[in-house]
Structures are given as C-alpha cells and as structure tokens.
N, C-alpha and C positions, 0 to 999 in steps of 0.2 A: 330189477332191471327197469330201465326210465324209459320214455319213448322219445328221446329226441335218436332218429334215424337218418340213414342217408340209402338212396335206394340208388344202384347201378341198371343199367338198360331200362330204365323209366321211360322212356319213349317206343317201346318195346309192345305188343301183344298181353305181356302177362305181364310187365312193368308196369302199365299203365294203368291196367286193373286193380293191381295193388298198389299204386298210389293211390287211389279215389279211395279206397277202403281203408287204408292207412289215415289218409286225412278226415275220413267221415267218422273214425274212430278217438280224435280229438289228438292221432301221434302229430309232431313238429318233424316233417319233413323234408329234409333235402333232396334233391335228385341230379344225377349228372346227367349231361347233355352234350353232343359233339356240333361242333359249328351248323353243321348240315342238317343236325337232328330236326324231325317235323315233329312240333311240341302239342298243335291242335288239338289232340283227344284229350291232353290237361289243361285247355282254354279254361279259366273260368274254378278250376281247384288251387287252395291255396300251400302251393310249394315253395320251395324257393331250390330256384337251379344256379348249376355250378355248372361250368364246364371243362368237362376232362376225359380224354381219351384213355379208358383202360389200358393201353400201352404207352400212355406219358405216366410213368412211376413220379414223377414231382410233381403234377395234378392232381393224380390220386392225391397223394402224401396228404395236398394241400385239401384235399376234398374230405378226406376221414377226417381231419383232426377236428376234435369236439364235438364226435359223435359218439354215442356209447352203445349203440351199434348200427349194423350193417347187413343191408339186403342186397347180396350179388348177385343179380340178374342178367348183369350185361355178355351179351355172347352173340354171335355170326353164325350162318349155317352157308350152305354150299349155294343156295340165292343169290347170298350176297359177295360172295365174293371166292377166289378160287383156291384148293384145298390146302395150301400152306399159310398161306392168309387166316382161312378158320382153323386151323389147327395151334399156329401164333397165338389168335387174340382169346381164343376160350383157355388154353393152359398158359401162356406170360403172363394177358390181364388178371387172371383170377390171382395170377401168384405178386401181383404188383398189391391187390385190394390187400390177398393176406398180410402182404409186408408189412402195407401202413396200417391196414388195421393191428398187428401184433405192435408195431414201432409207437401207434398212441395211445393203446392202452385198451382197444374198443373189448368193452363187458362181454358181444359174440357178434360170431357172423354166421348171418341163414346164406348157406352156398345153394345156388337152385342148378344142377347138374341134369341127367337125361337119364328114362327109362333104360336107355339103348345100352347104359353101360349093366344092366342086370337083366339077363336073357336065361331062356332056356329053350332049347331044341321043341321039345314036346311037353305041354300041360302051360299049367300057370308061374309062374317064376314070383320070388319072393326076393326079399332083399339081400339075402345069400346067395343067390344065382349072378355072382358076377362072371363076367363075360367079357372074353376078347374083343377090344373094341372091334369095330369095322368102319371105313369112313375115316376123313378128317374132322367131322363133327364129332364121332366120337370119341378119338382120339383124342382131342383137344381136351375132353370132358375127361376122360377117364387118366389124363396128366394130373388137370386142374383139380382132382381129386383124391389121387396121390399128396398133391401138394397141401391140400386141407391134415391130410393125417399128419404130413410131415410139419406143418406150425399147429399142430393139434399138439403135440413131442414136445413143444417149446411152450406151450403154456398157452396159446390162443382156444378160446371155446368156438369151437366150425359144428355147426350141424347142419346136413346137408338134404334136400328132397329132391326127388325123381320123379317130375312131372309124366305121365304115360301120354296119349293122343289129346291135347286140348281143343276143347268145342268152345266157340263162341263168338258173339258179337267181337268186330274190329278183327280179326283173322283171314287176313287175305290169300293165306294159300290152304292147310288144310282143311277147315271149315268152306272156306271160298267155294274151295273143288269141290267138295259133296256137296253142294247148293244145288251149285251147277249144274251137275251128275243128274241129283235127283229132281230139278226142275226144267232140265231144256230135254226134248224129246228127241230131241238128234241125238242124244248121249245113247249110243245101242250098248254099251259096254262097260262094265266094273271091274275093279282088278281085283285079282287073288288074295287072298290070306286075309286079317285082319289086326285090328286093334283094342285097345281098351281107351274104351272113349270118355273122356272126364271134363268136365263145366268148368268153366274159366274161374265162376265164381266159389267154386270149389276147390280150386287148387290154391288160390288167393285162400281161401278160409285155412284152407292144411299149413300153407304155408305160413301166415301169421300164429299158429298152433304151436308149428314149430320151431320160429321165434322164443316165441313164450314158455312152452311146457318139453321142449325136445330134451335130450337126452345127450348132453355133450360129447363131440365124433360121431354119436349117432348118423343112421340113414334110414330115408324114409320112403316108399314109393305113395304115391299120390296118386293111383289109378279110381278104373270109372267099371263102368261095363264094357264088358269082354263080347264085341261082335265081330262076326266076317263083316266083311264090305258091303258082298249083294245084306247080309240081313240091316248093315245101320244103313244103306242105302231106301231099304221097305220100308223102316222106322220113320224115315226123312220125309221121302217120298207120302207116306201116307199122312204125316201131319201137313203138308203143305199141297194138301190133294195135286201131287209131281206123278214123273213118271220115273220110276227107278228101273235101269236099264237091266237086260234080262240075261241077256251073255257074259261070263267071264274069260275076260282075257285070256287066256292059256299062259299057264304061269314060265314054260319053256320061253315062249318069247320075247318074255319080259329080259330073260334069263340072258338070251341070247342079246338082246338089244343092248344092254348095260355094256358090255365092252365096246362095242360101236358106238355109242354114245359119249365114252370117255376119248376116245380118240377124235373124234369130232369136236370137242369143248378143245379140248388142244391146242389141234390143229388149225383151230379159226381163231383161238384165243377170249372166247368165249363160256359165257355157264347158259348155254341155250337149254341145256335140261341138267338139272341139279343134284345128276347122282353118275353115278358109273359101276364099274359090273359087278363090287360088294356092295355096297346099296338096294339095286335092282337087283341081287338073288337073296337079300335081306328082305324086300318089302313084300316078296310072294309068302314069306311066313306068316302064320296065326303069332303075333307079338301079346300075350294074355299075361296078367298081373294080376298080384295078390294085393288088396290093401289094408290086409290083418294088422299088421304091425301098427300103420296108424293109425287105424280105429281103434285100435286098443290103448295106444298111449298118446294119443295126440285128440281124441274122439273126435275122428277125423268121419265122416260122409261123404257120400254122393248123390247127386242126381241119376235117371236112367237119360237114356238121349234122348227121349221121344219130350222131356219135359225142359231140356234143352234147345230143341228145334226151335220154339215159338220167338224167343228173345233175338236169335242169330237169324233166323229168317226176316224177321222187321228191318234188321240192321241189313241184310244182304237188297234185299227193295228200296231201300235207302238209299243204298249207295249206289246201285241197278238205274235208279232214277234220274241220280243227278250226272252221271257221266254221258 
C-alpha cells in the first residue's frame, strides 16, 4: 500500500485532524473541499485541495483518480442541515466515493461510519451488536454501509471504523457542550445516560491503523471510556477547577420534549434543536462500547478523559477569548 491519499470531509472535526497526522507522517495528500468549506484549521499544512461535492459523482470521479487510496470522512448530521438532506448525503455520497474509488482502481477505502449503527439495549455493545438505525444520521450511515459490503462483492477493499463520543480540541458541539457544562456555574443540570468518550487523537491513530493493518469489509469500533454524563462532567469539572452541575434532567422529559421539538423544526422550517423524539429517547441511554476487536488487531488505545481535558480546554479559552 503507497501513501499517496485523498481525504473526504477534511475540513471536518475529525477530517482535519487527520490531515495534520497524515501529512506529519510524510503521506502526499489530497483533500476535498466545497466552495464554502472554512479550510483555516489546515492554514499552514501541506495538502493539496480539490473541490467536489460528495453528491457531484463527476467530482468525485475526478477527485479519486490517482489515488490508491481513500479516507471517507465526509458526512452531515442533523446541525447541518434537515433529515432528508443528512440521510442523501452520508448513503448517495459515500456510494459516489465507492463508485469512483471501485471505477479507478483505488488499492482501499477506510469508510469512517458511526457508533450509533452498533447498539445494545443494556451492557457494552461490540461490533456484532448491530442495530436498527434511529435518526436520519444514522440512517444515512447504516445505507452507506450496506453499500461498502455491496462494492465489497465487486472487488473493492472497504474497511470501515466506528467512531464512539469524540473529545477534543476544534469541536464545537459536543466537546463545546461539556466545557460549557462544566465550566459556567449557571449550568445547574446534566442530562441522562452516557457515553464512551475517545480523544480525537485517538481515533486519528485507530483510524490510520485501519488503513494500514484492517482486515478487508472488516469493522471496527474506535471507543474511549465508558461514563454517565454527571460522572465525565466530575472528570471535567475537576481538571479545570469548573463547576459540574449537580441535577439530572429527568430522562421522561427529555423523552417527552423530542416529539415537540420535531414538530417545531418543521413547522418554522428550521433545525433550532437537532434531534427529535428517536433521538431524544436515544440520548437518555448509557451508549457503552467494547474496543477489544481493535486493540487486538489494529493495537488500537485510548486515552482516559481526564487526560483529554487539558488540550480541549486551552482550545476552548482560545476560542472563549477571541469572540
């Protein structure tokens, strides 16, 4: 395998991280970009961008060719835009990357999909616990990965990882939010259930692993530590002498708000809150992950969060400061 690559959602949270690591690692990388894209956080790395919409199939086309492989990162959530939109552009885009990656020949493609599509009710969930999506986010993901098996069939190498909760510097919503949380004092309140919380620069390490050493159609989860909220809230809170709020929401209310909330995005024609009522009776569960499989074959690690905090907090005062 060579390292000339092309990365998709490079301008991305977990794009952009793994550009800078790609390129520090001596790969020759491309990455795509849309008109609009804000390229700043790869001010100053040397890439070379292309632009193309993962839903213009002859951008891609033109963007694969003479690369011998590919990092599909590119994807929308319900932030950006509203739930037929994210449902489109994570299963058509990914199956545009697959096209032209199968149509030029590329050696493999690392497909980076969501936790969300491997769940379990109760306990830790492994990479056999696949799950009915929920959401148009995961929807989209759990097409988009159908469709890796199905050019898997044809001859194309897809191996795909399962990012769980990313923490880190340049994360403006859920890293943002726990700052937030655990550092303004009016925050009296945490919400239910939890996650498995994993370092940016962690999932960047799993994920070039997986590149490199994965296991062809393989799947991987790329999880962290397994906390409730109030406890990665304590974590937070207490490296950044914060105040972590002391009451949990009542998870019925969340429960209850999520359909009134969808009807309200509707109706206004708005995404003023970015979930609606499978979402919000998904987020009040403990979401916990296994990441045996790829510590075992990928010698994959993690960080704990508390060793996490330090890096995302400079970045969050950072960017606190100059607004």
């Amino acid at each position: 395998m060579t390292d000339r690559t092309l990365v998709t959602g490079a301008t991305g949270f977990l794009g952009s991280h793994l550009v800078e690591r790609l390129v520090d690692d001596g790969w020759d990388v491309t990455a795509t970009r849309r008109e609009s894209s804000d390229t700043s956080a790869l001010d100053g790395v040397d890439v070379e961008w292309v632009e193309a919409d993962v839903l213009d199939a002859d951008a891609i086309g033109e963007a694969v060719a003479g690369h011998e492989t590919v990092f599909h990162l590119a994807g929308i959530g319900l932030q950006a835009a509203d739930a037929p939109v994210v449902e489109r552009v994570n299963r058509d885009g990914t199956e545009n990357v697959l096209a032209a990656a199968h149509e030029a020949g590329v050696e493999r493609v690392l497909f980076t999909s969501t936790a969300g599509t491997r769940r379990r009710a109760d306990g830790i969930a492994t990479e056999a616990d696949v799950a009915a999506p929920i959401g148009a986010y995961q929807r989209g993901k759990a097409a988009a990965e159908d469709c890796c098996d199905e050019y898997g069939e044809r001859g194309l190498d897809v191996v795909t990882v399962h990012p769980t909760s990313i923490f880190g510097p340049r994360d403006e919503e859920f890293t943002g939010r726990l700052l937030s949380m655990a550092s303004d004092p009016k925050m009296a309140v945490h919400p239910p259930g939890g996650a498995s919380f994993v370092g940016v620069d962690d999932v960047v390490e799993g994920t070039v692993a997986a590149m490199e050493r994965g296991e062809s159609g393989e799947h991987y989860l790329l999880a962290g530590e397994n906390l409730r909220y109030d406890e990665a809230l304590d974590v937070i809170a207490e490296e950044i002498d914060g105040h972590a709020p002391l009451a949990q929401v009542p998870p019925q209310a969340i429960r209850a708000a999520g359909p009134v909330v969808g009807v309200v995005n509707r109706v206004l024609g708005t995404r003023m809150f970015p979930f609606d009522g499978e979402m919000a009776r998904l987020s009040t569960q403990e979401l916990f992950y296994s990441p045996r499989k790829a510590q075992r074959d990928l010698d994959y690690d993690y960080a704990p969060l508390a060793e996490l905090v330090p890096e995302a907090w400079a970045w969050f005062e950072r960017r606190s400061a100059a607004e």
